[in-house]
N, CA, C and O of each residue as an XYZ file, in Angstrom:
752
protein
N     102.778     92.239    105.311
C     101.665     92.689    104.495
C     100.387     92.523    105.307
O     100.247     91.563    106.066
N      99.505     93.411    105.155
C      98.633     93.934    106.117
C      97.223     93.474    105.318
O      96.286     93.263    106.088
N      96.986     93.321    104.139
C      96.110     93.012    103.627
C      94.999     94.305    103.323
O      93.822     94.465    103.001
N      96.127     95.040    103.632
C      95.011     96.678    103.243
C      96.108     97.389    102.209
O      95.985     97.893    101.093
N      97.031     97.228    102.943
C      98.071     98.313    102.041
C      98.536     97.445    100.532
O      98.874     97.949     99.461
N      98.415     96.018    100.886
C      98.680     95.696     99.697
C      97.722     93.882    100.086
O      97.744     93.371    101.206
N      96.959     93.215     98.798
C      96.162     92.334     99.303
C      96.641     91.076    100.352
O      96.233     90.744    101.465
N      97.662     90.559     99.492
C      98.370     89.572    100.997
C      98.510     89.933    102.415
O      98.580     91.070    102.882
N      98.546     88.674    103.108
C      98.628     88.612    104.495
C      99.909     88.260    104.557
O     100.261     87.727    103.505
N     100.781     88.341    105.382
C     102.035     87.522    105.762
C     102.812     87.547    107.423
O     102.548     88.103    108.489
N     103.504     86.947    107.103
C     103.895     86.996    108.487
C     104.160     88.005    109.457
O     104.665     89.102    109.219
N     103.689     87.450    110.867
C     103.839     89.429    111.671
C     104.976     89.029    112.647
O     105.721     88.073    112.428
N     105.051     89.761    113.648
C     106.142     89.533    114.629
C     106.546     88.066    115.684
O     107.648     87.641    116.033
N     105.507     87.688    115.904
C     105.498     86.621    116.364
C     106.035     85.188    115.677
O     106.271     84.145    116.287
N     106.146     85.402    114.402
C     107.023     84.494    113.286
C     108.272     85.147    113.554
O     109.093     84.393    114.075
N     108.676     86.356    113.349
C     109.961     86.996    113.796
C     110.305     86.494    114.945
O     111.241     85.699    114.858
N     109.865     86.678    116.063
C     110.377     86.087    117.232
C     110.670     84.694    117.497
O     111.476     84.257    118.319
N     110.018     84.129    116.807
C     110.118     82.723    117.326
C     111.832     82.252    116.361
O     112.756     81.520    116.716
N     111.623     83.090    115.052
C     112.682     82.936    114.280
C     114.288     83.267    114.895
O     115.441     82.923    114.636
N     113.533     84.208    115.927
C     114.903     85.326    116.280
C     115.736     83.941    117.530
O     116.824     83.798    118.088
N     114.409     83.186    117.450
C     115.554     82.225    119.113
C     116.071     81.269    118.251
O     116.417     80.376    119.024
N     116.397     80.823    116.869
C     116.974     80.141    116.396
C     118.238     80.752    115.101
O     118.738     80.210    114.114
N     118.374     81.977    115.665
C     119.315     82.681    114.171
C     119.524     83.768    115.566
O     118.831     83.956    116.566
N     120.695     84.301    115.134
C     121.419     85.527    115.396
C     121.547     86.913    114.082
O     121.682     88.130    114.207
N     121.439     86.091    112.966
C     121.227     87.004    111.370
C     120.253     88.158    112.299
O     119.554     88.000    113.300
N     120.694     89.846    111.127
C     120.039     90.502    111.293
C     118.577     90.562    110.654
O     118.726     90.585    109.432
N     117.453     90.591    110.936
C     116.384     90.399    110.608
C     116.323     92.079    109.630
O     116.789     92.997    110.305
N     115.919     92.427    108.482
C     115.695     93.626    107.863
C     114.347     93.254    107.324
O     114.163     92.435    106.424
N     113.000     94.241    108.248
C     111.623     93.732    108.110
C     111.031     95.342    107.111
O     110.973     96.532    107.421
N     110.736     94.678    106.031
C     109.475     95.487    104.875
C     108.215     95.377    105.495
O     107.727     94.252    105.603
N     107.570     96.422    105.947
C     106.192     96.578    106.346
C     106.066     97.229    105.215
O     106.751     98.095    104.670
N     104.694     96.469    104.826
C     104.170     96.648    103.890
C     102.401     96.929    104.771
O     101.617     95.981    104.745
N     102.148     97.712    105.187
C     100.889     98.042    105.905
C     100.272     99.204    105.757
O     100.940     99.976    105.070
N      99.121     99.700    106.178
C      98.696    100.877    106.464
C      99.245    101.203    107.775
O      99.657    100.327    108.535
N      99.262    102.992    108.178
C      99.884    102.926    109.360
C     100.638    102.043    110.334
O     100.203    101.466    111.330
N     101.785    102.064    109.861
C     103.001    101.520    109.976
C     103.614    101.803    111.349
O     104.520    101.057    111.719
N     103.098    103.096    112.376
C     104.082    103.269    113.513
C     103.445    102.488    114.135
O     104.124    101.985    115.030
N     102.201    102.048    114.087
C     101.249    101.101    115.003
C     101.899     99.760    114.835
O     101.485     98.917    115.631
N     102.883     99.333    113.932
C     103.283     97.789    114.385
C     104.515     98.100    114.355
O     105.105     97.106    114.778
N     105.726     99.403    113.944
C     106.913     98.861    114.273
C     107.487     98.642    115.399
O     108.628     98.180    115.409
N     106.825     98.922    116.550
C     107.529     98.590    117.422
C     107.618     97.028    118.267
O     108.404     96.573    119.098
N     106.132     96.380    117.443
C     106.047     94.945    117.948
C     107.388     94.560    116.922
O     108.287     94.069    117.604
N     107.677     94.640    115.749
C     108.604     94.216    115.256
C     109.865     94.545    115.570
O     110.691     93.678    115.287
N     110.335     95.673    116.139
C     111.669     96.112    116.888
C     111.744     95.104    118.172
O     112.859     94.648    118.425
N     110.452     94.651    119.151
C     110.962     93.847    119.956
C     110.984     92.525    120.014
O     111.376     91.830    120.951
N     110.435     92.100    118.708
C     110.687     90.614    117.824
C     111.819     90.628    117.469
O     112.199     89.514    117.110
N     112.962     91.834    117.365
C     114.264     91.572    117.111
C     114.724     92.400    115.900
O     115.943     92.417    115.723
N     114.030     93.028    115.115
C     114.372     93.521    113.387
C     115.662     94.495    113.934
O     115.629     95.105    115.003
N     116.601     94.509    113.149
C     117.822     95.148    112.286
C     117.420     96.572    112.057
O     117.811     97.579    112.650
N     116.155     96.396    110.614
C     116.181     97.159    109.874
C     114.629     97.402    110.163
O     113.866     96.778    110.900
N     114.426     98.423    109.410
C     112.482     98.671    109.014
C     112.553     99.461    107.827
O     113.041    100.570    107.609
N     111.989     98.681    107.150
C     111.622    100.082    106.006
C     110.063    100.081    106.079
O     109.297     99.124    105.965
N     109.756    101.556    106.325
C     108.253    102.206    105.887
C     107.809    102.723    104.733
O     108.599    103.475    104.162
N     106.699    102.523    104.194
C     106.628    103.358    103.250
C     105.883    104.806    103.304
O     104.815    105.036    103.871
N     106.775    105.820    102.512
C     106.518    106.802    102.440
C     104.847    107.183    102.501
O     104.434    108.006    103.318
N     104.076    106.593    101.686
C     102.854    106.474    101.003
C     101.941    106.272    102.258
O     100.833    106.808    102.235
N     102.350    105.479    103.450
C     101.539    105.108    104.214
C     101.522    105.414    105.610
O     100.703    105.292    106.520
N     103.307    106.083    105.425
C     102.952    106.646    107.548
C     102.755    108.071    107.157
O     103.340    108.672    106.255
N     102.066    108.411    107.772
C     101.333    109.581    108.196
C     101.968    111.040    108.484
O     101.679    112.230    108.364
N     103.089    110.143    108.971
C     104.405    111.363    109.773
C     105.661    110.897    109.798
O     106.399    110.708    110.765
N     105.902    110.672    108.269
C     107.002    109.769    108.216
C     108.283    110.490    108.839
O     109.224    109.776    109.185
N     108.352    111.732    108.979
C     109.936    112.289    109.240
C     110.038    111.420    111.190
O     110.901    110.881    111.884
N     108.416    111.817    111.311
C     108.852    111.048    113.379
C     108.641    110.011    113.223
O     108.626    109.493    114.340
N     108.405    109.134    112.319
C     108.555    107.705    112.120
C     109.904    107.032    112.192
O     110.247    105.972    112.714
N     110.388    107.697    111.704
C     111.809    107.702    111.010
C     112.882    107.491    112.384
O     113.563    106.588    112.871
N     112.498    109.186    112.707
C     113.344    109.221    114.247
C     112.965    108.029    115.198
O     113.759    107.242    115.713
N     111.593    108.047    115.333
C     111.411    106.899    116.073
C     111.797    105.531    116.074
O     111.842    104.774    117.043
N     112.075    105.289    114.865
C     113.055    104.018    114.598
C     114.481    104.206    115.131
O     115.127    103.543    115.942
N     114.745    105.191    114.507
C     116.741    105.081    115.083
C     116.420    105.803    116.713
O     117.367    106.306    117.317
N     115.366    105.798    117.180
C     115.834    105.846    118.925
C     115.714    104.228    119.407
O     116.235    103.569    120.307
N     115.004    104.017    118.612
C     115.026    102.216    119.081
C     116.105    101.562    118.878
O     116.284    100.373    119.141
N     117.100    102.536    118.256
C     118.213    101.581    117.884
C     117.698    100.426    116.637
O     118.163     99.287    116.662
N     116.878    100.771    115.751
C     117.107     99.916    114.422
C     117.524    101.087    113.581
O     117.627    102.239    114.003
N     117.783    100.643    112.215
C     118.254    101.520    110.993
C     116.995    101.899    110.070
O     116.581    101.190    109.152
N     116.519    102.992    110.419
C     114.897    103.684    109.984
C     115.180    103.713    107.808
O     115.779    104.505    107.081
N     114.459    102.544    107.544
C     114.410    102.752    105.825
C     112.781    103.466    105.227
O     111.692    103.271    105.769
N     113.024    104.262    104.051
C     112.433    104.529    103.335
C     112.117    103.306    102.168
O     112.956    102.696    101.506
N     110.703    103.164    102.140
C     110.594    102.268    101.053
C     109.407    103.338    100.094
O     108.632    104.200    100.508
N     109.691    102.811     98.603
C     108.537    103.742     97.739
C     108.388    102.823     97.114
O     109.174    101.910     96.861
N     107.030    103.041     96.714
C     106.588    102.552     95.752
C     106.745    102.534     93.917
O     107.797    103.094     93.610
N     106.092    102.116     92.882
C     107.105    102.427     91.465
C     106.803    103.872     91.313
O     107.683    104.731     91.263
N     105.325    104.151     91.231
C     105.255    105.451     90.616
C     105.565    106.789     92.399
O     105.227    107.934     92.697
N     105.882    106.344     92.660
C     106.110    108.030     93.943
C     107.505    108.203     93.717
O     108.463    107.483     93.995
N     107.415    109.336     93.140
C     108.750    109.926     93.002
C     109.949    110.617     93.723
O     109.729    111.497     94.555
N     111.238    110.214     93.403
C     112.025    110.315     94.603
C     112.583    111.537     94.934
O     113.777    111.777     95.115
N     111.694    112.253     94.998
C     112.344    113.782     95.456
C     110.891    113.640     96.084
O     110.386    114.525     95.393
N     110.172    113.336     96.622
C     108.279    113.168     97.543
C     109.262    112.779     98.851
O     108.917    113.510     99.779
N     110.423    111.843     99.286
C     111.752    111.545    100.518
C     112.288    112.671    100.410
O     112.151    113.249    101.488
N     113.022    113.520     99.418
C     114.044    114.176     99.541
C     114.481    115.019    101.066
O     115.633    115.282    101.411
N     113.108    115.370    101.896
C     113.275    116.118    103.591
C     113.643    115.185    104.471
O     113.925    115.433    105.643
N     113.662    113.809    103.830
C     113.466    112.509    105.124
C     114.570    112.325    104.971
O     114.950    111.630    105.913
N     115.901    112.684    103.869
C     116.936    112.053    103.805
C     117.938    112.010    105.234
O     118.855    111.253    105.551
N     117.526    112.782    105.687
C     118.853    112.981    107.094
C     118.196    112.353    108.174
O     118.533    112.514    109.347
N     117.382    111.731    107.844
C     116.575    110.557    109.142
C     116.456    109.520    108.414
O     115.699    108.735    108.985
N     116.908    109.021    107.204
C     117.148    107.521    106.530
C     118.489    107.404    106.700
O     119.396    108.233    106.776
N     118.424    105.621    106.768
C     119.748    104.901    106.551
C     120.090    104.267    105.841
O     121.166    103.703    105.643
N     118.550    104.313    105.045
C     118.522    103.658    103.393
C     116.947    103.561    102.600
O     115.931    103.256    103.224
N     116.956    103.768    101.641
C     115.421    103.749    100.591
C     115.489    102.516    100.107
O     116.578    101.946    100.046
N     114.438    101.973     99.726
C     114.121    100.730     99.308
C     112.984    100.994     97.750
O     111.767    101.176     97.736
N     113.711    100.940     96.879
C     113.253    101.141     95.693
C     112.387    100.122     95.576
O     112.850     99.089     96.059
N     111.102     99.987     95.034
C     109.949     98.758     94.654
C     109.690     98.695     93.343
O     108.687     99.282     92.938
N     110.482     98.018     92.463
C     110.541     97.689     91.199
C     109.489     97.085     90.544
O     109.568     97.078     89.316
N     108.284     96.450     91.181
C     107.160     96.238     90.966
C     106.135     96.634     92.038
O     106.378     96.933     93.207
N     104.817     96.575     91.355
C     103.805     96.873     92.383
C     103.955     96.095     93.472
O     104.398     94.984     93.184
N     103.687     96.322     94.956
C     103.791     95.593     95.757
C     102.963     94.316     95.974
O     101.808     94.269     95.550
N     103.404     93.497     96.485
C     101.884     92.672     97.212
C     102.271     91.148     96.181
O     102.057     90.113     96.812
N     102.654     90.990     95.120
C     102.756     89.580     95.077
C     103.903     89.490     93.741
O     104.181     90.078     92.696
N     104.392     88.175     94.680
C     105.694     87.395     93.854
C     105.453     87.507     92.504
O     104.248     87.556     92.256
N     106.443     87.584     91.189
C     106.644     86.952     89.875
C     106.516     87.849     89.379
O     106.567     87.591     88.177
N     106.341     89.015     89.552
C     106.094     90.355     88.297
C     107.024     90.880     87.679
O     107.961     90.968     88.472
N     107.277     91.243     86.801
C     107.731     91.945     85.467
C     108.577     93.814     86.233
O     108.199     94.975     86.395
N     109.829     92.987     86.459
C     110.602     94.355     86.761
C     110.049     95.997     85.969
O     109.959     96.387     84.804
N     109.878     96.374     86.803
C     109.622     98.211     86.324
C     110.630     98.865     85.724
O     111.260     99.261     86.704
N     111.403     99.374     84.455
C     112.656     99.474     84.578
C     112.815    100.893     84.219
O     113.580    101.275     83.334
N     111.665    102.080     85.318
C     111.899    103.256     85.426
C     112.466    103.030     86.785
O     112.971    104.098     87.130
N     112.640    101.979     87.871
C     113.069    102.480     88.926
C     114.458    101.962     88.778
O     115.018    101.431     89.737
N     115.132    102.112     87.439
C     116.984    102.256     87.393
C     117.204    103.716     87.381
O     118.317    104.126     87.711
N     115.975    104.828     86.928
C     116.123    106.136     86.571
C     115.863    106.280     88.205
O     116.792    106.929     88.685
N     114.993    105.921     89.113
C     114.658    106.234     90.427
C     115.702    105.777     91.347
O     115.810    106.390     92.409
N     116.376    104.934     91.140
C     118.140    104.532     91.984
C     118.808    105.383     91.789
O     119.311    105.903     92.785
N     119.190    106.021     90.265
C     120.253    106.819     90.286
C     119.775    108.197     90.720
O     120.644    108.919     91.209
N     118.505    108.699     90.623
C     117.941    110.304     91.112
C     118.305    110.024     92.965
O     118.806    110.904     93.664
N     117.979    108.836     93.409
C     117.931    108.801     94.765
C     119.425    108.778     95.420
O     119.696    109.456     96.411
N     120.312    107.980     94.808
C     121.958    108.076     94.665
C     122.479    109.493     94.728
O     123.290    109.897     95.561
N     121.900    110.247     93.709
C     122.807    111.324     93.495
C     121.844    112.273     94.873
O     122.438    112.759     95.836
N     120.778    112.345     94.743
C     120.073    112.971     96.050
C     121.094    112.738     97.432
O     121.496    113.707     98.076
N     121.392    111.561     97.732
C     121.902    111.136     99.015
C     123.106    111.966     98.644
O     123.402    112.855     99.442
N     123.769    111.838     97.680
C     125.468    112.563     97.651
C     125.138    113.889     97.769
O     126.062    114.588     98.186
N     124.077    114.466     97.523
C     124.212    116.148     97.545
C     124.077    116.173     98.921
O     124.821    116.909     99.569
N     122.819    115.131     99.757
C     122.664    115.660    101.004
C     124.153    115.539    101.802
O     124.331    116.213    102.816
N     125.383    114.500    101.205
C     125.977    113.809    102.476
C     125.852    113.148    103.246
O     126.464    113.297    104.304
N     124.825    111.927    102.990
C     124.302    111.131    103.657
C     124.639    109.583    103.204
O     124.141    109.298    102.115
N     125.351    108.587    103.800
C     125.775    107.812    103.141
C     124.399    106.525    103.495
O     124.331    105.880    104.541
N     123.420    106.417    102.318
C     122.539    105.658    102.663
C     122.736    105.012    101.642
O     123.189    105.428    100.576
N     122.328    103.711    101.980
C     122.058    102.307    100.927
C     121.028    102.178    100.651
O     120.098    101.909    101.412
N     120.980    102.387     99.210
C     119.620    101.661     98.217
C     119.382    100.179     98.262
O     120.192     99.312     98.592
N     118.328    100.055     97.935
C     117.979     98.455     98.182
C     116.455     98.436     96.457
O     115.567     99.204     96.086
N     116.844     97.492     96.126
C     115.766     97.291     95.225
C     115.325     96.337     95.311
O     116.070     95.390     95.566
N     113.679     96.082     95.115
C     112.663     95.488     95.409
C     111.924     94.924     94.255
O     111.175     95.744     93.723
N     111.935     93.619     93.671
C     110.492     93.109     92.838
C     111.752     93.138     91.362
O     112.582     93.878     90.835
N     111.224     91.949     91.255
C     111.637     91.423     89.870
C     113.010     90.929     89.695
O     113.256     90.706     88.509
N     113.677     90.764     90.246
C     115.406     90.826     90.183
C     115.424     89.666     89.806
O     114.724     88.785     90.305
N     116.451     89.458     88.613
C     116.933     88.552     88.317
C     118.352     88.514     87.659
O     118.996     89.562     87.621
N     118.920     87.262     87.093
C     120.145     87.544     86.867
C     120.196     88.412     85.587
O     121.235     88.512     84.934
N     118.765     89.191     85.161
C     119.130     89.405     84.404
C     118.998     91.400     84.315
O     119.433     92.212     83.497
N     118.279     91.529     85.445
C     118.074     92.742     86.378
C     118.717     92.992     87.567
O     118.177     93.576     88.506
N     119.849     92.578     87.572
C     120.379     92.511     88.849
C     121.841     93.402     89.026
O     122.278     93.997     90.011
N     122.444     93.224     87.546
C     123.317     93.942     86.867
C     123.119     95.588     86.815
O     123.897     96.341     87.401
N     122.081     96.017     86.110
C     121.387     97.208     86.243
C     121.211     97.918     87.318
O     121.342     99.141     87.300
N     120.949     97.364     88.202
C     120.402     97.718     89.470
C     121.262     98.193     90.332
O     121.258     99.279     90.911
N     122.300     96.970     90.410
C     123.662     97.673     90.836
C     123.967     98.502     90.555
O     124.114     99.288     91.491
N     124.334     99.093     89.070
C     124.917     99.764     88.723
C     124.389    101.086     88.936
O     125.145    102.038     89.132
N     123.442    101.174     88.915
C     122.343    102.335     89.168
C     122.270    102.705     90.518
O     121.688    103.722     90.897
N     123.005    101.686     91.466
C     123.085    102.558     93.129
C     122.560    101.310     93.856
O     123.060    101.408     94.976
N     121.809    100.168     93.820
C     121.549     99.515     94.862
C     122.350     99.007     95.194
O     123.190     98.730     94.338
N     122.629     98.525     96.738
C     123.612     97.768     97.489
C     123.054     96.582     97.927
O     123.554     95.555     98.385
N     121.714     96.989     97.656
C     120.879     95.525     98.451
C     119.718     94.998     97.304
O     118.897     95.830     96.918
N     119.681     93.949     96.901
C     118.773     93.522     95.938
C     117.903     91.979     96.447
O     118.315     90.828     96.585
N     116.634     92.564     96.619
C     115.642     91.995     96.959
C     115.204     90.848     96.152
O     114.765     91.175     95.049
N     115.208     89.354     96.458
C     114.826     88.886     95.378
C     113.940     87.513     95.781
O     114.298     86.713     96.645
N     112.935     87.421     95.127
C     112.325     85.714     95.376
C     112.085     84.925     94.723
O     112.483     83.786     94.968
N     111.533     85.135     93.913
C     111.380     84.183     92.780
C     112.432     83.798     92.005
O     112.329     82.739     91.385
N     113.643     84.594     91.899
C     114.825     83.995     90.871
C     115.627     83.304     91.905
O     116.585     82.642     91.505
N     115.290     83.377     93.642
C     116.181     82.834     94.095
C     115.521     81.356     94.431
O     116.231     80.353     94.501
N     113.898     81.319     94.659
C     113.680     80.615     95.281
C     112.954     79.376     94.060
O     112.536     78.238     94.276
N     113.007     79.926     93.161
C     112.548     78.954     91.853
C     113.639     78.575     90.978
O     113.586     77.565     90.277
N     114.873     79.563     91.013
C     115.620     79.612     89.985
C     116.238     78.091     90.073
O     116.242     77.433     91.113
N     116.724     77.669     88.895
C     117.612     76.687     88.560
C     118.678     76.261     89.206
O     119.732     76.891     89.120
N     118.578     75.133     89.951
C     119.861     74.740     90.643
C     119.220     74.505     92.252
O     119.186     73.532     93.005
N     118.764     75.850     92.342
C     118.448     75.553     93.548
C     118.965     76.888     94.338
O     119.493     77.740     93.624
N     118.882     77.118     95.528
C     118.746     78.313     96.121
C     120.486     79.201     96.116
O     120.982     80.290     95.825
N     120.875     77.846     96.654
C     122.683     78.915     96.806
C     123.020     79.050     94.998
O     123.581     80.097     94.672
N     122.734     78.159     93.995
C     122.780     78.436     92.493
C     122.307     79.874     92.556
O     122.949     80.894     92.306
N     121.389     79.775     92.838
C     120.733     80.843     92.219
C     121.080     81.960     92.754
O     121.010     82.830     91.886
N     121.535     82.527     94.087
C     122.188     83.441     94.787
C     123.366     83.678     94.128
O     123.774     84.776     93.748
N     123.925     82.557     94.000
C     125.270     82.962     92.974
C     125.546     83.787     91.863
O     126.561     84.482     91.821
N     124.428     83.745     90.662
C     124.360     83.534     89.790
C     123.642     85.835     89.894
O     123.795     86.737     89.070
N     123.173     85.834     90.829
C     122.855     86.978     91.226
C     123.731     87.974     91.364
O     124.003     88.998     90.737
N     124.242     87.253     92.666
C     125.636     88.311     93.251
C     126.762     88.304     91.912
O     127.651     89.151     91.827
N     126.580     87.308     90.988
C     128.158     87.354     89.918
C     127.351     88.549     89.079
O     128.089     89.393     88.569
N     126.203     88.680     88.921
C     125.895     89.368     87.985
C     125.376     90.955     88.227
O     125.122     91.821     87.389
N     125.311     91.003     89.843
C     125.794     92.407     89.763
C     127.537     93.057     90.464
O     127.914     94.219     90.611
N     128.134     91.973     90.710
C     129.501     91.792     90.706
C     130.261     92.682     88.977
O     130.952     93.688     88.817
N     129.844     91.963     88.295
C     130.450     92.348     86.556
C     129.550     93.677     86.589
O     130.116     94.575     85.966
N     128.372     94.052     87.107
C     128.110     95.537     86.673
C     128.943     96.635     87.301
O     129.347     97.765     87.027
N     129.007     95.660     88.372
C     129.818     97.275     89.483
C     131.741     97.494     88.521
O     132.415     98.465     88.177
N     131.937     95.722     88.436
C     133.386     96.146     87.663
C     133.695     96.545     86.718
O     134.829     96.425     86.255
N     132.517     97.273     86.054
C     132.436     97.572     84.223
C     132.312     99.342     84.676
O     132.218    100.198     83.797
């Protein structure tokens, strides 16, 4: 977070790197910034996996995109609640996955959006028409009690902090208690 695109500051690449000489884990980095091609590449050589950009903020997102998967990371689409998911629909064959934002961006504890279960499944069925096998990821609010939904609606990846990092028990509790509960959505 850049402190323009959304008010927080947070960590930049140089926290990545220093992280990257003590973990082998794939790093999957949310820029949350204004003009976004201007730092992904300090973060591709801090080590990131993944990148998701947001639509809203690079400029030229389709060569953004490419420009990620020549670096060899996996180029993500991230949106915001209200940009609607047919505004990606040209970028789909240069994503490797969208990142749904279930709340406004920029700070912990908010109140899940629960039009972006209607924005998972439009983006789901989008990817199947293109033939593109990309993973949804949802962003902001997840809990065990939004987590179910979410799944079911197409995410593979569910973003979460506050239910993991406050929740009851304690951190692996609370991971648990996540994954069981979109576990029972996918088996229903």
């Amino acid at each position: 977070m850049d402190g323009r695109f959304v008010p927080p500051i947070t960590m930049g690449p140089v926290v990545m790197q220093s992280l990257r000489r003590i973990t082998r884990l794939p790093f999957d980095v949310h820029l949350m910034v204004v003009e976004p091609e201007r730092q992904v590449d300090a973060f591709i050589d801090a080590g990131a996996a993944r990148v998701a950009v947001h639509a809203e903020a690079a400029r030229h997102l389709h060569r953004l995109l490419a420009h990620l998967r020549s670096r060899g990371v996996a180029p993500v689409i991230a949106l915001n609640p209200a940009t609607p998911p047919e505004a990606v629909a040209w970028a789909l064959l240069e994503a490797d996955g969208i990142l749904v934002m279930s709340v406004n961006p920029g700070h912990a504890g908010q109140q899940f959006i629960p039009e972006a279960l209607e924005k998972l499944r439009r983006l789901r069925a989008m990817a199947q028409e293109a033939g593109r096998p990309i993973t949804l990821a949802v962003d902001g609010g997840i809990n065990e009690t939004t987590a179910g939904p979410a799944a079911a609606a197409g995410a593979r990846i569910l973003v979460a902090a506050s239910a993991v990092f406050a929740g009851a028990g304690g951190i692996e509790a609370s991971i648990g208690r996540l994954r069981q509960a979109a576990a029972r959505a996918l088996a229903s």
